[in-house]
Backbone atoms as SQL, in Angstrom:
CREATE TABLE atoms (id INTEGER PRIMARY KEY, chain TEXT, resi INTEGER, resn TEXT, atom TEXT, x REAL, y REAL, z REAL);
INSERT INTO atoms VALUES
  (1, 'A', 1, 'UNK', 'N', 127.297, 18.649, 33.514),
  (2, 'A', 1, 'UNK', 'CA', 127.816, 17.448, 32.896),
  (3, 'A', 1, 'UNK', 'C', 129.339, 17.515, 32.874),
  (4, 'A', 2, 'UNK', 'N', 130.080, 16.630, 33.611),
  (5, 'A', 2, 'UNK', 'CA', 131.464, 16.370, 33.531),
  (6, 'A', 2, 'UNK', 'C', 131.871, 16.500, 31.971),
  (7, 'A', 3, 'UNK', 'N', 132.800, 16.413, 31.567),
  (8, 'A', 3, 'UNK', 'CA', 134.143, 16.112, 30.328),
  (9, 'A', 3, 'UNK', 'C', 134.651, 14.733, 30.652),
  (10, 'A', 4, 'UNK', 'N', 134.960, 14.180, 29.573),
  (11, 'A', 4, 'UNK', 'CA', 136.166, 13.282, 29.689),
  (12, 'A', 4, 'UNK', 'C', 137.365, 13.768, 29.407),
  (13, 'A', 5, 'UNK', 'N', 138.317, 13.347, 29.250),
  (14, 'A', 5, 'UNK', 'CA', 139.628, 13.823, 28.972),
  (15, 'A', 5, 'UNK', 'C', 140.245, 12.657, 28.146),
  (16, 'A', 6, 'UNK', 'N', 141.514, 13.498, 27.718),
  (17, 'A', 6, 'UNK', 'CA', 142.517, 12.753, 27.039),
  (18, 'A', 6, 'UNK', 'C', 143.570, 13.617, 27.067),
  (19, 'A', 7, 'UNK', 'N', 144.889, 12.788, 27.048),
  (20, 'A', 7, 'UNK', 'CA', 146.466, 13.504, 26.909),
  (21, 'A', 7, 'UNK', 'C', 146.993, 13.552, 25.925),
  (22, 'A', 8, 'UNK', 'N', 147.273, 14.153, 25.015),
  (23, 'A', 8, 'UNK', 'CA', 148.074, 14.151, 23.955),
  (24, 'A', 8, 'UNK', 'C', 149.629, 13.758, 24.230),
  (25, 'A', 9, 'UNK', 'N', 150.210, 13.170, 23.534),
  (26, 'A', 9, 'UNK', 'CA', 151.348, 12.520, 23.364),
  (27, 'A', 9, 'UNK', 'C', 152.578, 13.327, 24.525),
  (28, 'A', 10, 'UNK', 'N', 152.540, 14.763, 24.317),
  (29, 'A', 10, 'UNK', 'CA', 153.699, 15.242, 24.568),
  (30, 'A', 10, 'UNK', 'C', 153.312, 15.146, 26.129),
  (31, 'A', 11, 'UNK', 'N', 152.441, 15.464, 26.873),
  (32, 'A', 11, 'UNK', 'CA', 151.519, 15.676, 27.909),
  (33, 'A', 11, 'UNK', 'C', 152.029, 14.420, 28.603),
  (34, 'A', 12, 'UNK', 'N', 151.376, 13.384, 27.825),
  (35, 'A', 12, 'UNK', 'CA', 151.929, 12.049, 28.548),
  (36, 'A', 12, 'UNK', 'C', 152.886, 12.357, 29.078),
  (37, 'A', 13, 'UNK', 'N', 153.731, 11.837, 28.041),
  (38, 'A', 13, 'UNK', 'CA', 154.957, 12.312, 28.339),
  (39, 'A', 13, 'UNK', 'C', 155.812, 12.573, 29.443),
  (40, 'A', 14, 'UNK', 'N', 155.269, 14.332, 29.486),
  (41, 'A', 14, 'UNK', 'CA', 155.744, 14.878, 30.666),
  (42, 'A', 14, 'UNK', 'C', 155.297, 14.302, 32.152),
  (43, 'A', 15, 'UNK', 'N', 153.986, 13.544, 31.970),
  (44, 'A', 15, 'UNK', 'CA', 153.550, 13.695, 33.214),
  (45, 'A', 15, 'UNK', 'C', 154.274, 12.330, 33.850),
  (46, 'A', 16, 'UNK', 'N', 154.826, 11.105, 32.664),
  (47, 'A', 16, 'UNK', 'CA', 155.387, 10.550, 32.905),
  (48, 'A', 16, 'UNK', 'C', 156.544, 10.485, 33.445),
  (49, 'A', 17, 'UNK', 'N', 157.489, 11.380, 33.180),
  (50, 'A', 17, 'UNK', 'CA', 158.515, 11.498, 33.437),
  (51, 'A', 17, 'UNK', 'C', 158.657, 12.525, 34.626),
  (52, 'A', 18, 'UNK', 'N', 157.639, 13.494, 35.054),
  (53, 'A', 18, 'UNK', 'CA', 157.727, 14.049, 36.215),
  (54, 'A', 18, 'UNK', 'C', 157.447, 13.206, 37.435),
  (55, 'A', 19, 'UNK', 'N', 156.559, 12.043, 36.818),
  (56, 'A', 19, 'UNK', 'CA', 156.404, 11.126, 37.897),
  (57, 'A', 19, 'UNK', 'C', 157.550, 10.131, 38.660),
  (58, 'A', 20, 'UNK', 'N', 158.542, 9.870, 37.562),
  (59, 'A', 20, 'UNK', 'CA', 159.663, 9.221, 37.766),
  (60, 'A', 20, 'UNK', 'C', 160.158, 10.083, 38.376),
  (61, 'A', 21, 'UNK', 'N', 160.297, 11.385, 38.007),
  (62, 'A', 21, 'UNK', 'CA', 161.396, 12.123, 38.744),
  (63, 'A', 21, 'UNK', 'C', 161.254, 12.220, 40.066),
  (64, 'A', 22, 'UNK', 'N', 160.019, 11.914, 40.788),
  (65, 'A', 22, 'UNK', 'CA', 159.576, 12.110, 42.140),
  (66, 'A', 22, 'UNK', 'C', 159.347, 10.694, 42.782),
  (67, 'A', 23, 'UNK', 'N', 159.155, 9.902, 42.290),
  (68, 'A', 23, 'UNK', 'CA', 159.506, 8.404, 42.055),
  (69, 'A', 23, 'UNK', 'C', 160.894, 7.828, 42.860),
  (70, 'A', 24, 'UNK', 'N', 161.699, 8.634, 42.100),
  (71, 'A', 24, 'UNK', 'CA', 163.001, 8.098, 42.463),
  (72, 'A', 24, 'UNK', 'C', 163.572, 8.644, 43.975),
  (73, 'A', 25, 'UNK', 'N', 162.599, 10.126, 43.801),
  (74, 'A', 25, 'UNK', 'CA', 163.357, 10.565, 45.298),
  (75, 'A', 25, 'UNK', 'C', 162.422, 10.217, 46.383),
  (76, 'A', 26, 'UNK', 'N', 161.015, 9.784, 46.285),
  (77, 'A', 26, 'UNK', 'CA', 160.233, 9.950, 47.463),
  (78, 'A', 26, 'UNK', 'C', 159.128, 8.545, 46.356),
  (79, 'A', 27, 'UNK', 'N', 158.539, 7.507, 47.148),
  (80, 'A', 27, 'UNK', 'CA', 157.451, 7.005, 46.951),
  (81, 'A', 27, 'UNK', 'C', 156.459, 7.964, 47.097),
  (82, 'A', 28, 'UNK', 'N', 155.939, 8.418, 47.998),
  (83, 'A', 28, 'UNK', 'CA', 155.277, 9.214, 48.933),
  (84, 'A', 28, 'UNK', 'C', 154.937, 10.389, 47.790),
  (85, 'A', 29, 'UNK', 'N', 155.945, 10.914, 48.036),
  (86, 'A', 29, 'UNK', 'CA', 155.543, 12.236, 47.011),
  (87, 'A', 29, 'UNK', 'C', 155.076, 12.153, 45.669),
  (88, 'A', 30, 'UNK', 'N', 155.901, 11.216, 45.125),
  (89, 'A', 30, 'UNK', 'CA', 155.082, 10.368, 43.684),
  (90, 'A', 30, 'UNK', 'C', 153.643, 9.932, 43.765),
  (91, 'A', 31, 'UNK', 'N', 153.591, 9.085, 44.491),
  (92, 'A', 31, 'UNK', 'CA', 151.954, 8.998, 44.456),
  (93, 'A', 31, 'UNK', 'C', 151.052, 10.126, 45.124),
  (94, 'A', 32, 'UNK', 'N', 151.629, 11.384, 45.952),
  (95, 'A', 32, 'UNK', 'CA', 150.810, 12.109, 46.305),
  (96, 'A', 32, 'UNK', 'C', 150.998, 13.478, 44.690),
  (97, 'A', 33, 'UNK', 'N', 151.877, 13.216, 44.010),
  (98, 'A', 33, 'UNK', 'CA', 151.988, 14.038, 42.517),
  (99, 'A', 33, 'UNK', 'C', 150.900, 13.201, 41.787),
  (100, 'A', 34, 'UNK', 'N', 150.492, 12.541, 41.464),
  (101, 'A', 34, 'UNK', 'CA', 149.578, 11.277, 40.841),
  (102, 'A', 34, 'UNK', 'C', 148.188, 11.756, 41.652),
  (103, 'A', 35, 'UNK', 'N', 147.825, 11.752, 42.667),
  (104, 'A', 35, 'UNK', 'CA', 146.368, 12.078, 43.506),
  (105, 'A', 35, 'UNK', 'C', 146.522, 13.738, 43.078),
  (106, 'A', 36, 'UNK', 'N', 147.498, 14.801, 43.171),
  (107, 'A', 36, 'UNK', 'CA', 147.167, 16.167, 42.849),
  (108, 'A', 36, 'UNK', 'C', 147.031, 16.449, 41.032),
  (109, 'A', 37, 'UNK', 'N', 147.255, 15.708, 40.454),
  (110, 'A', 37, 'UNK', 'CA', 146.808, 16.003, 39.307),
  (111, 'A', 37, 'UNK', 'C', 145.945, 15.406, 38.676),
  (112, 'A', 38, 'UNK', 'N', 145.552, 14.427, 39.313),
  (113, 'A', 38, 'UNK', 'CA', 143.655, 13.609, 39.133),
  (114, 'A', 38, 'UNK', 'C', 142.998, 14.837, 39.867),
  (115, 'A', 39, 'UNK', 'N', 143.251, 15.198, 40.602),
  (116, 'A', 39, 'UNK', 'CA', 141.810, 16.047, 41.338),
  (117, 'A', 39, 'UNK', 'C', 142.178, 17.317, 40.567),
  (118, 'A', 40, 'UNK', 'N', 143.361, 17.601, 39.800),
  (119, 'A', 40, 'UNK', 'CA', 143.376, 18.795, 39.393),
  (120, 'A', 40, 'UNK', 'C', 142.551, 18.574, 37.477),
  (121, 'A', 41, 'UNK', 'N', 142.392, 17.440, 36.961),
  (122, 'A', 41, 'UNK', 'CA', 142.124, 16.779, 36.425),
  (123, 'A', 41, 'UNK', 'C', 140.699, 17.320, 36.415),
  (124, 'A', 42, 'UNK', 'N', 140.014, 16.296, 37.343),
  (125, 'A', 42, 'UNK', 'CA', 138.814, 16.398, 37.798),
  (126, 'A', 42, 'UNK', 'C', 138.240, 17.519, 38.035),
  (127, 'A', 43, 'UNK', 'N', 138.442, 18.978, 38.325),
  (128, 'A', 43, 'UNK', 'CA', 138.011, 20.505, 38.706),
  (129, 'A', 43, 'UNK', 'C', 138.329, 20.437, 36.814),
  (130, 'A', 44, 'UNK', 'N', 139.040, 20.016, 36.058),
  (131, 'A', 44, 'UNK', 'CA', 138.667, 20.876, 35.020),
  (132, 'A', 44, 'UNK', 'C', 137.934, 19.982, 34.244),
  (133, 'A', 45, 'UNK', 'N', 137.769, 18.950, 34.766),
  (134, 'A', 45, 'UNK', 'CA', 136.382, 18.332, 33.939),
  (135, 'A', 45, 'UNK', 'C', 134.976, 18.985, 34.473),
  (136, 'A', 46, 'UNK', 'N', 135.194, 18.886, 35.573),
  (137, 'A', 46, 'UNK', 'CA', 133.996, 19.890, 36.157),
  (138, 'A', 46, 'UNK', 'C', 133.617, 20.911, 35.654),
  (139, 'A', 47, 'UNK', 'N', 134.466, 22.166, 35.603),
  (140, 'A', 47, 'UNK', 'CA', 134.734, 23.176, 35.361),
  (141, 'A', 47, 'UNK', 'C', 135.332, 23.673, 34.268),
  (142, 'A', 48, 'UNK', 'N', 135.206, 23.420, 33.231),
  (143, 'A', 48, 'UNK', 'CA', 136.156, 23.250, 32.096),
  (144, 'A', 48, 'UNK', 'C', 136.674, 24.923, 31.988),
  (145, 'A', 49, 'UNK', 'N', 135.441, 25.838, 31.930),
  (146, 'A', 49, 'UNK', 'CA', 135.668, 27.198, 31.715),
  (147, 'A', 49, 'UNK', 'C', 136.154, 28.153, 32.959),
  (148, 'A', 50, 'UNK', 'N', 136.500, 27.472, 34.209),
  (149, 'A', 50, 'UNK', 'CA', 136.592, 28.293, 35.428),
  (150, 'A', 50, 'UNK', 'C', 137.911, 28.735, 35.311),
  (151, 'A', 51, 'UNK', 'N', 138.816, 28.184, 34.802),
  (152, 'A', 51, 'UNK', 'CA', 140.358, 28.390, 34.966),
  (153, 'A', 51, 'UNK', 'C', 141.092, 29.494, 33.788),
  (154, 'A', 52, 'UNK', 'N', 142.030, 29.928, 34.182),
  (155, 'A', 52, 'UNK', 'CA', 142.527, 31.118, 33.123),
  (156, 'A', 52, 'UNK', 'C', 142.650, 30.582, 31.360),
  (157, 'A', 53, 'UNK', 'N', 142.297, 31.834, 30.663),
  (158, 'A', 53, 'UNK', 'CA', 142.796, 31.221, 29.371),
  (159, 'A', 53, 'UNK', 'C', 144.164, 32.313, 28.998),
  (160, 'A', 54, 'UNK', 'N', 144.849, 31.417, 28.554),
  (161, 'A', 54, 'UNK', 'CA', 146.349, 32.071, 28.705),
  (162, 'A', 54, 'UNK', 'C', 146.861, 32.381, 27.583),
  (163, 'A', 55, 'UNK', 'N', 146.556, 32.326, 26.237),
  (164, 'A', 55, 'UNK', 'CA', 146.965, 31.795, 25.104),
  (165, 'A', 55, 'UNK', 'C', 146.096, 31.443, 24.216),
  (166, 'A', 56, 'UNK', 'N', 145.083, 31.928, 23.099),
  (167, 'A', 56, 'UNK', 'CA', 144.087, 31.950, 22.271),
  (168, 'A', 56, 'UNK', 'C', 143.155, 30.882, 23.156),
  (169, 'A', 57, 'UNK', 'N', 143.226, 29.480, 22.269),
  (170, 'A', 57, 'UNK', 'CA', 142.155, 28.698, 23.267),
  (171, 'A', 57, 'UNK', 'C', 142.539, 27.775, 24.257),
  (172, 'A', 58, 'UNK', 'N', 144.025, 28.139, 24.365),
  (173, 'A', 58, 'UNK', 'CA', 144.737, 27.193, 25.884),
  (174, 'A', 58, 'UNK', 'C', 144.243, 27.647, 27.269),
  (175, 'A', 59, 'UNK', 'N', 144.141, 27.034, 28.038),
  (176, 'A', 59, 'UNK', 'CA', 143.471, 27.397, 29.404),
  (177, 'A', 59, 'UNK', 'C', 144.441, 26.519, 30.273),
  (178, 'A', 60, 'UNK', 'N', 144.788, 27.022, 31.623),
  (179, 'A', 60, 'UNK', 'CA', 145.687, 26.262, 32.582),
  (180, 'A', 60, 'UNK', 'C', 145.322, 26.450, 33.712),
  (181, 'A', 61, 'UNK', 'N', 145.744, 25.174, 34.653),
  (182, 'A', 61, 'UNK', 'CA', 145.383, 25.225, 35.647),
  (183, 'A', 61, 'UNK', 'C', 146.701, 24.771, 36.601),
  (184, 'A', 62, 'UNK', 'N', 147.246, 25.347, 37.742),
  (185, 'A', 62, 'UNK', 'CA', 148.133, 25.240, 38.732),
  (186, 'A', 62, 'UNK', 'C', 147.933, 24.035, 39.653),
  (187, 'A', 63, 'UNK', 'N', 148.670, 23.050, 39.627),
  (188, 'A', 63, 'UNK', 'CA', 148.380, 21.944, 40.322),
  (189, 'A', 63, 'UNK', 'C', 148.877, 21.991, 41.947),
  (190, 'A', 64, 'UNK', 'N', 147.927, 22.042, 42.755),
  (191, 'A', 64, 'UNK', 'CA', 148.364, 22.198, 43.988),
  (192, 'A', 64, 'UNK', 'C', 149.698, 21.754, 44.692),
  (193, 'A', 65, 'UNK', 'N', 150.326, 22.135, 45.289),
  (194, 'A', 65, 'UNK', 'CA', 151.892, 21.615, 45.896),
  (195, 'A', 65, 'UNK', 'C', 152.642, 21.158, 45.013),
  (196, 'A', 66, 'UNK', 'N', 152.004, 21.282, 43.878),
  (197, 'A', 66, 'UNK', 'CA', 153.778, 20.955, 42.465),
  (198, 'A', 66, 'UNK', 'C', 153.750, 21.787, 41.861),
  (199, 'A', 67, 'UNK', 'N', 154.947, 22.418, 41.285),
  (200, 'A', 67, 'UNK', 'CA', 155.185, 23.467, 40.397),
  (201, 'A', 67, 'UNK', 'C', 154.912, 23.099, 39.019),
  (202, 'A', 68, 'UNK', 'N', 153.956, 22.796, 39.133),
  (203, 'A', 68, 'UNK', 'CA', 153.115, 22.026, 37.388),
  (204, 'A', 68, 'UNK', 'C', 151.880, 22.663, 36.901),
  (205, 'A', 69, 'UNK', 'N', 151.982, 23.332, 35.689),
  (206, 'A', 69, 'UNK', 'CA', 150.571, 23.366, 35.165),
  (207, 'A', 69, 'UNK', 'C', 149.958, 22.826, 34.037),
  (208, 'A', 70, 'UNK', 'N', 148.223, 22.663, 34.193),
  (209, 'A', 70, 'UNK', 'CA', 147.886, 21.513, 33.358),
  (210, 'A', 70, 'UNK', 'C', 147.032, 22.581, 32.130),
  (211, 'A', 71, 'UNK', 'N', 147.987, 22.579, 30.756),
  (212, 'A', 71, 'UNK', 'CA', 147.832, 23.081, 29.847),
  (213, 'A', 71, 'UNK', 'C', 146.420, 22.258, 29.218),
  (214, 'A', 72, 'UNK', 'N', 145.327, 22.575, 28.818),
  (215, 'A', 72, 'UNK', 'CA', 144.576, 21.681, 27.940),
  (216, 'A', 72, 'UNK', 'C', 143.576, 23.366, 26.832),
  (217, 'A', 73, 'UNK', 'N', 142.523, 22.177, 26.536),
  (218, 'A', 73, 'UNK', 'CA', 141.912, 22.885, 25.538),
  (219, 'A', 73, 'UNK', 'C', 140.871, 22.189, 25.537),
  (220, 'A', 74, 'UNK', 'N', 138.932, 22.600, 25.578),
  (221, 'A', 74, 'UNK', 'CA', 137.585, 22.016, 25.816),
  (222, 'A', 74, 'UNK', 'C', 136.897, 22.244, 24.488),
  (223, 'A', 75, 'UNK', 'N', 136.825, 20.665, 24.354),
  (224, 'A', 75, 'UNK', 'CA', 136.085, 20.684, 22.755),
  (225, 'A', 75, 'UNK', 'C', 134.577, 19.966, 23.292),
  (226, 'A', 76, 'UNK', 'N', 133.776, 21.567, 22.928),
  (227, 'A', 76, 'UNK', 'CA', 132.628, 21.465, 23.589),
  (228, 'A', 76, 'UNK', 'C', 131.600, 20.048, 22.737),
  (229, 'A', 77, 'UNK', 'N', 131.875, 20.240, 21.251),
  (230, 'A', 77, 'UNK', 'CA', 131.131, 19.468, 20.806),
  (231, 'A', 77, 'UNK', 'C', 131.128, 17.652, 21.255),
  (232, 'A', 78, 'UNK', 'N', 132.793, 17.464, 21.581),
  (233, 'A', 78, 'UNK', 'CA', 132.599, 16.022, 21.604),
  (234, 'A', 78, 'UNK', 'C', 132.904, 15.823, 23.396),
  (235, 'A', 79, 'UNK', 'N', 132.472, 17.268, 24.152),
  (236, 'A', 79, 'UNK', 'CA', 132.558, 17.253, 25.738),
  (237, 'A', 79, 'UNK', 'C', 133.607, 16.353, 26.312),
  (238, 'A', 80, 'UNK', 'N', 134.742, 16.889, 25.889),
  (239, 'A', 80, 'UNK', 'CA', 136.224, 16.740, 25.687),
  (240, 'A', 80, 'UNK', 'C', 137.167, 17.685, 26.203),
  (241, 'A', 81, 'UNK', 'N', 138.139, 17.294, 27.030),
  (242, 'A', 81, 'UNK', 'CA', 139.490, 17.947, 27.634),
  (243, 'A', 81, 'UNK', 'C', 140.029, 17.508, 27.093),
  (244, 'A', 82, 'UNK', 'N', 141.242, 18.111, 26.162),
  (245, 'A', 82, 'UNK', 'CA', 142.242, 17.938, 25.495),
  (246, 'A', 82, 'UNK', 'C', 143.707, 18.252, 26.233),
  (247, 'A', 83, 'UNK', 'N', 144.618, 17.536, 27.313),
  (248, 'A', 83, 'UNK', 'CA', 145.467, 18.363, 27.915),
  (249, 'A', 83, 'UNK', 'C', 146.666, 18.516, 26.895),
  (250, 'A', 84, 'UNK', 'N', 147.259, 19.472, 26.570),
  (251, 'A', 84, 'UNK', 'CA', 148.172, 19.374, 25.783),
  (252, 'A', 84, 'UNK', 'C', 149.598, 18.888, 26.717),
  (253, 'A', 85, 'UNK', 'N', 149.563, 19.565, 27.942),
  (254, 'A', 85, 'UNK', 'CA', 150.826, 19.954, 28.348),
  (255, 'A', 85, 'UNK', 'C', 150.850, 19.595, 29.867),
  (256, 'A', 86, 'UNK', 'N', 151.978, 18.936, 30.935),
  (257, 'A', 86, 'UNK', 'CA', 152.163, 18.844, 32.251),
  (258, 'A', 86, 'UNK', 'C', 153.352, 19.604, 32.098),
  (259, 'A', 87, 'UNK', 'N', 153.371, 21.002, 32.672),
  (260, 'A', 87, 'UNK', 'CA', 154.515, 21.827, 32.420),
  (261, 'A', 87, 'UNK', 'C', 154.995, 22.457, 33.696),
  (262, 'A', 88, 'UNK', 'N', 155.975, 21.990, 33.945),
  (263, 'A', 88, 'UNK', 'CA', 156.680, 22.401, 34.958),
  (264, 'A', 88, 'UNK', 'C', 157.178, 24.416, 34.781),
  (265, 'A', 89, 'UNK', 'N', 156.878, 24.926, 36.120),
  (266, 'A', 89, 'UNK', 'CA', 157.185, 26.225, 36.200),
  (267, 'A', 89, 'UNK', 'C', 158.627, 26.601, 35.900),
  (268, 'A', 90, 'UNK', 'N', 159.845, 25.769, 35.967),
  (269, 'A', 90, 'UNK', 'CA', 161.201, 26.084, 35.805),
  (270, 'A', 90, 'UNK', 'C', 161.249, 26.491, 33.913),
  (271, 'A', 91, 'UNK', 'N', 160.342, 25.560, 33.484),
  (272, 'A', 91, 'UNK', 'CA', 160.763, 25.438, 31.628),
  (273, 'A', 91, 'UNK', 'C', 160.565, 26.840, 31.061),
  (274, 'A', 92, 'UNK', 'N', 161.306, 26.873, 29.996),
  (275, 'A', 92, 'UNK', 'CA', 160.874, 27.848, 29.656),
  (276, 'A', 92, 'UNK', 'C', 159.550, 28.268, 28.883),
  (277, 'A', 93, 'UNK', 'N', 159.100, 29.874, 29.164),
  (278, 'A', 93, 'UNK', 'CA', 157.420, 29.113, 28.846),
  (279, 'A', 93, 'UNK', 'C', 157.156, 29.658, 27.583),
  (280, 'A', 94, 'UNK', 'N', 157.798, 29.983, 26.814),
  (281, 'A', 94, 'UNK', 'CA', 157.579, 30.445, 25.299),
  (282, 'A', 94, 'UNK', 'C', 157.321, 28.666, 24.785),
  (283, 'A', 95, 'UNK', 'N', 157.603, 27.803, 25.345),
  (284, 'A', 95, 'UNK', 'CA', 157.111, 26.358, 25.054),
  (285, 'A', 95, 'UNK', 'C', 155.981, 26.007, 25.513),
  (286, 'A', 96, 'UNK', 'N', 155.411, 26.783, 26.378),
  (287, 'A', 96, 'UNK', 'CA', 154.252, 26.338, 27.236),
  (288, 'A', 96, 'UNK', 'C', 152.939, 25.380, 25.999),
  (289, 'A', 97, 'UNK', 'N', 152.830, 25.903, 24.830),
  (290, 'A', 97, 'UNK', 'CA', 151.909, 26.215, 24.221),
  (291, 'A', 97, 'UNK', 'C', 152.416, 25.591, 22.869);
């Protein structure tokens, strides 16, 4: 049984603004950043437990060809992805979390 998901505020956020940032330099690459983090999306709805847990109950997953990872958390009862975080590899990662 798949998950649904949801983004928490800060998550948005980021993923918003990483999108602009790639936006502005490339159409192309923007919407191919948008298709790699739906399918990266999608493997952890699938898979909720396959990916590392990094951090008590944070779990992440490496988004293919962007230096982004997708911070969340699986709330089994209401079969729920919680992503907290679209976190770029440059940040510093004592914020990751």
């Amino acid at each position: 049984m798949a998950y649904s998901y949801i983004f928490e505020p800060r998550a948005a956020d980021e993923y918003e603004q990483a999108f602009l940032w790639y936006e502005e330099r490339s159409f192309v690459a923007a919407d191919n950043f948008i298709v790699a983090v739906q399918e990266a999306i999608e493997n952890i709805c699938n898979y909720p437990y396959r990916y590392r847990n990094t951090y008590q109950e944070f779990r992440e997953l490496t988004v293919k060809k962007y230096p982004y990872n997708i911070i969340y958390q699986v709330d089994d009862s209401k079969s729920l992805i919680i992503i907290f975080s679209v976190f770029h590899h440059k940040r510093n990662p004592g914020k990751k979390h």
